[in-house]
N, C-alpha and C positions, 0 to 999 in steps of 0.2 A: 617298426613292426614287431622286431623282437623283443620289445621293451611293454610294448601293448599283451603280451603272450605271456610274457614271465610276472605281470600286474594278472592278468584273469587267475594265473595258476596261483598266482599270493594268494589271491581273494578267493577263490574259490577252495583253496585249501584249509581256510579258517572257517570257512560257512561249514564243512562239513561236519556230521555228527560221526563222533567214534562207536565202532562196535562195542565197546568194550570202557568200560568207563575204569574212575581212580577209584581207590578204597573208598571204602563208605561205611558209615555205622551199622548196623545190622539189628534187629532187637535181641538177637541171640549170636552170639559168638560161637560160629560152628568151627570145630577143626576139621579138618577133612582128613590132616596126618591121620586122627586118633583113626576115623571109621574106614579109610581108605588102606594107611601101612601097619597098622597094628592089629586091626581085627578082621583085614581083608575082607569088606565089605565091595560088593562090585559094583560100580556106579551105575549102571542100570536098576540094581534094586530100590535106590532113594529115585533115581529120575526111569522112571518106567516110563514115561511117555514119550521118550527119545525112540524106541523102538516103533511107535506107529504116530508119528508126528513130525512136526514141523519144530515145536519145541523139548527140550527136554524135561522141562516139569520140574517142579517140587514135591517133598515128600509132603501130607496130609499129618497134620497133629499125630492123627492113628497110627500113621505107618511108625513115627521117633517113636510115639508112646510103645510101638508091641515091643519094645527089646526095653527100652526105659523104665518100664513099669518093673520090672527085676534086675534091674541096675544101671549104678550111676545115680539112684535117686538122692546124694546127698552133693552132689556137685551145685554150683550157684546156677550153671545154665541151663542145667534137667531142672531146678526147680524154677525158673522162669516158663521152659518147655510145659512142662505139667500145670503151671497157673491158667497157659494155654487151653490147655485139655480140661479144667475145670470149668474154664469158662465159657469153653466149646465155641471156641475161635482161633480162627487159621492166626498163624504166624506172618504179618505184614512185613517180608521180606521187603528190602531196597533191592531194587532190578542193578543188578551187573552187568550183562550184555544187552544190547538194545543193539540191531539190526537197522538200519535207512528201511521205511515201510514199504521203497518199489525193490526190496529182494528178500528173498524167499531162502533157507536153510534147511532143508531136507534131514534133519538127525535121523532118520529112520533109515533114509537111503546110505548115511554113512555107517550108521548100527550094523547094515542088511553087508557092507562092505566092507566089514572087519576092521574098519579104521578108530583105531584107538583114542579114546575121549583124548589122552593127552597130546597126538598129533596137533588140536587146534588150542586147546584148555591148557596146554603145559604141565607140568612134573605135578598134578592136582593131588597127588598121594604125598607131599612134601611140605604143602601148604598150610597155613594154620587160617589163613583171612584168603580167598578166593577174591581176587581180581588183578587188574592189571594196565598198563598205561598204554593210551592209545598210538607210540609212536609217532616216529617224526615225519609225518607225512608232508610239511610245504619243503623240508630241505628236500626228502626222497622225491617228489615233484620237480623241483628245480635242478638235480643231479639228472632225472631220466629227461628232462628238455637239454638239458647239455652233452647229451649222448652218453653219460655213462648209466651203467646200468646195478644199481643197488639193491640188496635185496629190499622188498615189499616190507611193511613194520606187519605186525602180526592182526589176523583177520578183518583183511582190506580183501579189495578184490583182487589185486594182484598178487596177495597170500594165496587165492585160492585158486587160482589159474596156475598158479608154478605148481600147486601141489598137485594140480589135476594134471598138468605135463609129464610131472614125475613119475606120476601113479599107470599112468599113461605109455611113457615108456616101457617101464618095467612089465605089467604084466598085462594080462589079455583083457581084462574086463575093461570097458572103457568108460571116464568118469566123463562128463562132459564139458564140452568147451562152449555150446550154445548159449548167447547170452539168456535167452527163453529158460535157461535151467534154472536160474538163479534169481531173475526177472519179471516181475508182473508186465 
């Protein structure tokens, strides 16, 4: 029986899709150090849609272009940016996070609750390539069937139940534990 249990959790730990995918090419090589630690730009201003959405958005050609157009225009990347804008064509970003389609991520509700892009994104003001590896999730499977308890690899479900425990402890507002929060 225990051998049938620890075989579903193998299998069913490699079927699974990661939120969060490995580096990837990009057509543009954004740094996020430069816009994030050097010119302390606030991450809401590129992803405005984190505030009333479910996603956080990309910025629109217009938005790079308003500060682009008076500088940086002889960098390799502003000019790939600006071939963009001549040709009046969005940027075909490669998706990084990708979500399982039966859960749902509320950026706005975490926007609305003060909780810091870097709580789930990490040290993003540090970063020069934005992404990240989907941890080890059949060993951290086969550790919590063995009774000990590891922490969660980063934006699983159980990343975001400890954190809603945590947040939960601490102060009054209360994040939710209903599978329905997170769940179609």
């Amino acid at each position: 029986m225990l051998l049938a249990v620890l075989v579903f959790v193998a299998v069913s730990s490699w079927s699974r899709q990661p939120a969060v995918a490995r580096p990837s090419v990009q057509p543009i090589a954004f740094p996020h150090v430069v816009h994030v630690q050097t010119y302390k730009i606030d991450c809401q201003y590129c992803h405005s849609d984190a505030r009333r959405s479910e996603y956080a958005g990309l910025p629109s050609v217009e938005r790079c272009m308003g500060c682009h157009k008076i500088t940086g225009a002889q960098l390799p990347e502003v000019r790939k940016l600006a071939e963009y804008w001549a040709k009046k064509e969005p940027i075909p970003w490669v998706r990084v996070n990708k979500l399982p389609e039966f859960t749902y991520f509320p950026h706005k509700a975490h926007v609305r609750a003060n909780v810091k892009c870097q709580a789930c994104h990490g040290e993003v003001e540090k970063m020069t390539t934005f992404a990240a590896a989907p941890g080890p999730r059949l060993a951290n499977d086969l550790l919590n069937l063995a009774g000990f308890r590891p922490a969660p690899p980063p934006l699983t479900m159980g990343w975001c139940i400890d954190c809603h425990r945590e947040q939960n402890a601490r102060e009054q507002k209360k994040a939710p534990l209903d599978c329905v929060a997170c769940h179609h």
